[in-house]
C-alpha positions as CSV (number, residue, x, y, z in Angstrom):
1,X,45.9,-74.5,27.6
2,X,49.2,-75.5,26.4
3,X,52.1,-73.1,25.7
4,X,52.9,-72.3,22.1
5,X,56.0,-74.3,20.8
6,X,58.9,-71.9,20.6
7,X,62.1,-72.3,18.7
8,X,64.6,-73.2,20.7
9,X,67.0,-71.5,19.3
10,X,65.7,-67.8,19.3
11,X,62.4,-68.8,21.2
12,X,60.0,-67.5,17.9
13,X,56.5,-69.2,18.5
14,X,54.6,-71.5,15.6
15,X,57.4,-73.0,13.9
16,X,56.5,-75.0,11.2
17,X,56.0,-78.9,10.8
18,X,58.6,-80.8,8.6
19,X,58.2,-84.2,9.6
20,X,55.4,-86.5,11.2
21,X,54.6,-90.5,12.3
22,X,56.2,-92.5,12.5
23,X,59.5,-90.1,12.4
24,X,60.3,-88.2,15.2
25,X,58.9,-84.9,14.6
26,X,61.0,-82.0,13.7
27,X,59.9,-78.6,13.1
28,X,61.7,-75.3,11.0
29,X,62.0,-71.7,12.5
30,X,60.1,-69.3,10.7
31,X,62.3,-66.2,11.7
32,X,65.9,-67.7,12.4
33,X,65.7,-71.1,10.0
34,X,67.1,-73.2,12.5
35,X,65.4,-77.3,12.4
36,X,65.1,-78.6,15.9
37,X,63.1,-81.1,17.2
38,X,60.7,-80.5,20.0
39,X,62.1,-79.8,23.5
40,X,62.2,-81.4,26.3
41,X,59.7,-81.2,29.4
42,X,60.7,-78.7,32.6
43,X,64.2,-79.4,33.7
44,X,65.3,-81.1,31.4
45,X,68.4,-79.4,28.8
46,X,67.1,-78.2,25.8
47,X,68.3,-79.9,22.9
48,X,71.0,-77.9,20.6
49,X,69.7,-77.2,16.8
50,X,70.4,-79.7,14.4
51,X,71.5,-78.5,11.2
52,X,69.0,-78.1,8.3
53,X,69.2,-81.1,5.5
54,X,70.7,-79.6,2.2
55,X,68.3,-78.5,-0.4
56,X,67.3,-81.1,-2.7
57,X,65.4,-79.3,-5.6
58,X,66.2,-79.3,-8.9
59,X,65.2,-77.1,-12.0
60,X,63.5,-78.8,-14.9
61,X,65.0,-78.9,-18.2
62,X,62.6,-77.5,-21.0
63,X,62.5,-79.5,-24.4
64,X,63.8,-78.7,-27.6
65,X,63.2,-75.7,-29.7
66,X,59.2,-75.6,-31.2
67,X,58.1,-78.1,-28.3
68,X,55.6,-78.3,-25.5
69,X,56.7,-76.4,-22.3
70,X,59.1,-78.8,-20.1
71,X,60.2,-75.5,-18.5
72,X,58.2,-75.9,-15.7
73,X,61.3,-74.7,-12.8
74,X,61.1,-75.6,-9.8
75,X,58.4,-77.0,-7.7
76,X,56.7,-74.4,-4.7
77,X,57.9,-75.5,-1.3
78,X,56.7,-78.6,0.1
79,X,54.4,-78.6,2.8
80,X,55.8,-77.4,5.9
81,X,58.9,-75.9,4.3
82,X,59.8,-72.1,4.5
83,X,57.9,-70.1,1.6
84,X,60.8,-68.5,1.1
85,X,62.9,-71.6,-0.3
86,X,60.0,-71.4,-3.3
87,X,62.0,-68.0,-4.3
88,X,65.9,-68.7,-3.4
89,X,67.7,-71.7,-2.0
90,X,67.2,-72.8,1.7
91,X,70.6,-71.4,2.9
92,X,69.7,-67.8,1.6
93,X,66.2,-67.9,3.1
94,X,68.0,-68.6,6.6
95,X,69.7,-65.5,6.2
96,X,67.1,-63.1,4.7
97,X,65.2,-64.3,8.1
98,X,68.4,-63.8,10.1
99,X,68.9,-60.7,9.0
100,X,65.4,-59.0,9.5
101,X,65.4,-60.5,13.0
102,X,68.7,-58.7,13.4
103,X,67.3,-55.4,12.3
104,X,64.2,-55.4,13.6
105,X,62.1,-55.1,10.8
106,X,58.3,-56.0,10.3
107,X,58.1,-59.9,9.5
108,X,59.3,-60.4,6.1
109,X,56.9,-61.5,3.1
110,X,56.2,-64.9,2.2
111,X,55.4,-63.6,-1.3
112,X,58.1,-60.8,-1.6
113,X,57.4,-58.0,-4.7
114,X,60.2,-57.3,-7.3
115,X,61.7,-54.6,-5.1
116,X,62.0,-56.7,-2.4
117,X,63.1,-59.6,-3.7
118,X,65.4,-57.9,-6.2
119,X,66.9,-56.2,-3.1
120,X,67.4,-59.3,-0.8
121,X,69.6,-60.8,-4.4
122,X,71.8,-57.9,-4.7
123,X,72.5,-58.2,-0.5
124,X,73.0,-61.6,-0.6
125,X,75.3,-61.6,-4.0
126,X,77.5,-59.1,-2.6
127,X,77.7,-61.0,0.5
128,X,78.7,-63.9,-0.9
129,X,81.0,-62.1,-2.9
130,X,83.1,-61.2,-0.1
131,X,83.4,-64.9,0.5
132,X,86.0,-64.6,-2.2
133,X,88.4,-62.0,-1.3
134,X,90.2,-64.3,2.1
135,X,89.7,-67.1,4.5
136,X,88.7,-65.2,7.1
137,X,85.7,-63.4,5.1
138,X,84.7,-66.8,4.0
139,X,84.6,-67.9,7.2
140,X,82.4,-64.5,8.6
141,X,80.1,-65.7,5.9
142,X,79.3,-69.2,6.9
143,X,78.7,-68.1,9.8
144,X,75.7,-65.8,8.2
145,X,74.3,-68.4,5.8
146,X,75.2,-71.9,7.5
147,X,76.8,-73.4,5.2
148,X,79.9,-74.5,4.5
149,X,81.7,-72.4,1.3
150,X,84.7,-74.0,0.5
151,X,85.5,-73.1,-2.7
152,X,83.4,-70.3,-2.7
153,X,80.7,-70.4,-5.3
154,X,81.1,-68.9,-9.4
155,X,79.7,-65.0,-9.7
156,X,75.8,-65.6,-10.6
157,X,74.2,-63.6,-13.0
158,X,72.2,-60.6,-10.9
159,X,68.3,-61.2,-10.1
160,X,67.2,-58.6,-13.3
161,X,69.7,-60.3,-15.6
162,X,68.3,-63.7,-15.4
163,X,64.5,-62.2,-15.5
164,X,65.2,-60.4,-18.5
165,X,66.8,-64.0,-19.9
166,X,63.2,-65.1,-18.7
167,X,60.9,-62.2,-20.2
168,X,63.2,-62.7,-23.2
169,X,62.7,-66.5,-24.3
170,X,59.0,-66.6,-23.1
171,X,59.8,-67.8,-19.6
172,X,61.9,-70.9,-20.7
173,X,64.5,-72.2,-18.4
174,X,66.6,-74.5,-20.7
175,X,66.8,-71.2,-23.1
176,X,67.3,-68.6,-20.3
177,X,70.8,-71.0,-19.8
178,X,71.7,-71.3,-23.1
179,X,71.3,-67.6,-23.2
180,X,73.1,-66.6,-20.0
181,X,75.6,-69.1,-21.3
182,X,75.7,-71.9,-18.7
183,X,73.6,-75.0,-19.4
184,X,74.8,-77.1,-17.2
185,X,75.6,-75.1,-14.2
186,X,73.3,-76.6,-11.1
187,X,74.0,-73.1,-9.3
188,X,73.1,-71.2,-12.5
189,X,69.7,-73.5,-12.9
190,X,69.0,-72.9,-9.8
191,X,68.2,-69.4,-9.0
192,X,66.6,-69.8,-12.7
193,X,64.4,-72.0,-11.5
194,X,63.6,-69.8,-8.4
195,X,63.0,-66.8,-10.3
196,X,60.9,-68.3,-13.1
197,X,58.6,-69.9,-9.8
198,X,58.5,-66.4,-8.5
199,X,56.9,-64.6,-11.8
200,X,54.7,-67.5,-12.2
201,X,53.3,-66.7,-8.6
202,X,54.2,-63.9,-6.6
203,X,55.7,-62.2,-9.2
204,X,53.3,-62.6,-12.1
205,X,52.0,-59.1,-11.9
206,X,55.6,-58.0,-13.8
207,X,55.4,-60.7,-16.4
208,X,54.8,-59.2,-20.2
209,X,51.2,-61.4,-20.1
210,X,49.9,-59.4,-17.5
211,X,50.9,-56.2,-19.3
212,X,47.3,-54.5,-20.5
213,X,46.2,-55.5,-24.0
214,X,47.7,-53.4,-26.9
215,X,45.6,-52.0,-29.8
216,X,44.9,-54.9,-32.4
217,X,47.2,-54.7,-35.6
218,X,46.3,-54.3,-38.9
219,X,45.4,-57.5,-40.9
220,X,47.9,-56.7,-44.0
221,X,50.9,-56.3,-41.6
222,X,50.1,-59.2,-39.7
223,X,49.8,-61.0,-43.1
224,X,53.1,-59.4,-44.4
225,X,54.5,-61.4,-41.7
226,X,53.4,-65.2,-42.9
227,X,57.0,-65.5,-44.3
228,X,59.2,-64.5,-41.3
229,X,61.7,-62.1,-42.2
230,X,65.6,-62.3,-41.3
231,X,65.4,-59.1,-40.1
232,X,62.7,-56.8,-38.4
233,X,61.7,-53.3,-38.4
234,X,60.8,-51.5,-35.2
235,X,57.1,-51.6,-36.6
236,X,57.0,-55.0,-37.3
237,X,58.3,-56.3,-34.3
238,X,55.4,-54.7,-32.7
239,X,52.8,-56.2,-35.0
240,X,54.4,-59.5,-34.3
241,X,54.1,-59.3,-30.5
242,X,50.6,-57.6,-30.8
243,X,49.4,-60.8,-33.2
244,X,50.9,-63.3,-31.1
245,X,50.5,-62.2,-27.5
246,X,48.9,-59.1,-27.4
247,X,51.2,-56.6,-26.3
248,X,53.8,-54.4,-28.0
249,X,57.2,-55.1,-26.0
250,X,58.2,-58.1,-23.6
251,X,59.4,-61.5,-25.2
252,X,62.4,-61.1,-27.9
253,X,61.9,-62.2,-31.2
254,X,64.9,-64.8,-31.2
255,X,63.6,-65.8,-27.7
256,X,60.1,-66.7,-29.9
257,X,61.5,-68.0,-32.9
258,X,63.3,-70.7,-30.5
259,X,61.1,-71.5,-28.1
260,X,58.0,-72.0,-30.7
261,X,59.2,-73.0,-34.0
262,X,59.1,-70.3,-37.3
263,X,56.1,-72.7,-38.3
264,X,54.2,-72.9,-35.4
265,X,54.6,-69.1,-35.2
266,X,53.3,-69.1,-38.4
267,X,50.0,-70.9,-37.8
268,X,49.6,-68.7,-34.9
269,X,49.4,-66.2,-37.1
270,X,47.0,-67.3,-39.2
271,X,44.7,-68.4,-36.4
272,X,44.9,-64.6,-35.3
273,X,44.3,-63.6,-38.4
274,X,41.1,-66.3,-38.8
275,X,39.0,-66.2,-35.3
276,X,41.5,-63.8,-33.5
277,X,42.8,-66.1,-30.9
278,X,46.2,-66.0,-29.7
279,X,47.6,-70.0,-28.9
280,X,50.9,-68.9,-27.8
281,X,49.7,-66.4,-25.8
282,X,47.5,-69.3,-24.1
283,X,50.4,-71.6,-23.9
284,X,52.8,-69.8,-22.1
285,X,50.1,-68.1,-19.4
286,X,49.3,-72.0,-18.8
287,X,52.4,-72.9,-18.6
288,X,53.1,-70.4,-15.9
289,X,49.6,-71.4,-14.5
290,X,51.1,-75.0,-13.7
291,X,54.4,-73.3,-12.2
C-alpha cells in the first residue's frame, strides 16, 4: 500500500486537494498552511513550498433599507480549501494552524465555538498590532502570517464588536458597515463577512433566533404598536421583539426599523396578531439558512 502524502514542509499526512486535471495538482497543509505540489519519487530533492495564492473572497453587499436579504457574506470555503478560511482570511488561518503546531495543542476545530474563535481574534489583532509599532516587528510578523504587511493594516473593530453590529441590524452586512462606520473598507467587510458565515453555521447556536421562545405578548400591546412610536419604553421594546421574532432581547430596534421597513414591520404585526406567524422571524433564519 502506498504511503500517505505528507507535507513537505512539516511532513503532516492527508493534505488537502486544491487543484486537479488537467492542472498539475497541488495540495494545502492542514496543520502548517503551506501549498506544495506533490513531491518527487526517492532521490530526487523535494520541491520547496510555493506560496499560497491571495484570498480572493469577497463580502456581499445587502440591498437597501425594507428589501430582500442581499446580505448573504461570504461564501463557505471551496472544496478543498482550509475550513478555517470560511471563519477568517487565509493568512490568519495559516497562523492559527502554525501556532497550535507550535504549542502542541490537540488539532484545532474546523467549526471553532465563540470562545475559541473569539480568542484566536483577540491573538491575532494584537499580533498584528505590533506590526505597527517598528520595522523590525513588522517584519517578525510576516514571518508569522506570510504575508507581506507593508503599510501595516487600519485597527479592525474586535471579534464581539462587529457580532454585536451583526445581532444588532438582524445579521445584515451592508448595515453592520454603515454602523461600525466603514462602508467601503474591503478589510472591514471582510472579517464581517467571516463572522456573519460563522453564526450562520458554526456559530448559530449564539444567534438571538436560537434563543428559546419568550412568552407570547398581549394582543392590545402588540396593537398599541401598529403606529411605531419615535421613542420606546423598556416594555414595549420587548413586545416588539416578542411579536416579531419571538424573543425579548437580541436585534435593536433601529437595526429593524432599517433593515425591514416601518411598513413591513407593520404588517408583520398584524399577521402576528391574525394567524400568529412571525415573517421576519422566517426571513432572517432563512436567510442565515442560505449563508
Amino acid at each position: 500500500m502506498d504511503a500517505p502524502m505528507t507535507c513537505v514542509q512539516c511532513g503532516h499526512p492527508h493534505p488537502s486537494l486544491i487543484t486537479r486535471r488537467p492542472r498539475p495538482a497541488r495540495y494545502s497543509c492542514r496543520s502548517c498552511g503551506a501549498v506544495f505540489r506533490p513531491g518527487p519519487l526517492l532521490g530526487d530533492q523535494a520541491p520547496a513550498p510555493v506560496p499560497a495564492p491571495a484570498p480572493t473572497h469577497a463580502p456581499t453587499h445587502a440591498s437597501g433599507s425594507g428589501s430582500g436579504s442581499g446580505s448573504e457574506g461570504l461564501a463557505p470555503a471551496p472544496a478543498g480549501a482550509d475550513p478555517l478560511t470560511a471563519f477568517m482570511p487565509e493568512h490568519m488561518a495559516r497562523w492559527v494552524r502554525a501556532r497550535h503546531q507550535a504549542s502542541g495543542q490537540d488539532q484545532v476545530p474546523d467549526a471553532p465555538d465563540r470562545a475559541t474563535l473569539a480568542r484566536w481574534y483577540k491573538d491575532f489583532d494584537a499580533l498584528i498590532a505590533t506590526a505597527r509599532s517598528s520595522p523590525a516587528a513588522r517584519a517578525e510578523v510576516e514571518r508569522a502570517v506570510g504575508v507581506h504587511l507593508d503599510p501595516p493594516p487600519a485597527k479592525l473593530p474586535a471579534f464581539s464588536t462587529v457580532c454585536g453590529a451583526l445581532h444588532a441590524t438582524c445579521y445584515d452586512a451592508r448595515l453592520a458597515a454603515a454602523r461600525l462606520g466603514a462602508q467601503d473598507a474591503p478589510p472591514l467587510l471582510e472579517r464581517i463577512g467571516h463572522l456573519r458565515h460563522w453564526l450562520a453555521t458554526a456559530g448559530r447556536s449564539t444567534t438571538w433566533p436560537a434563543a428559546p421562545l419568550a412568552p407570547p405578548p398581549a394582543p392590545e400591546a402588540v396593537e398599541a404598536l401598529l403606529t411605531l412610536p419615535d421613542s420606546f419604553t423598556t416594555e414595549q421594546v420587548r413586545t416588539l421583539f416578542c411579536a416579531l421574532f419571538g424573543v425579548e432581547r437580541g436585534p435593536s430596534v433601529p437595526g429593524v426599523r432599517e433593515r425591514f421597513g416601518d411598513d413591513r414591520i407593520r404588517e408583520a404585526l398584524l399577521a402576528y396578531l391574525k394567524t400568529g406567524a412571525r415573517p421576519l422571524r422566517a426571513a432572517v433564519s432563512d436567510e442565515l439558512d442560505a449563508a
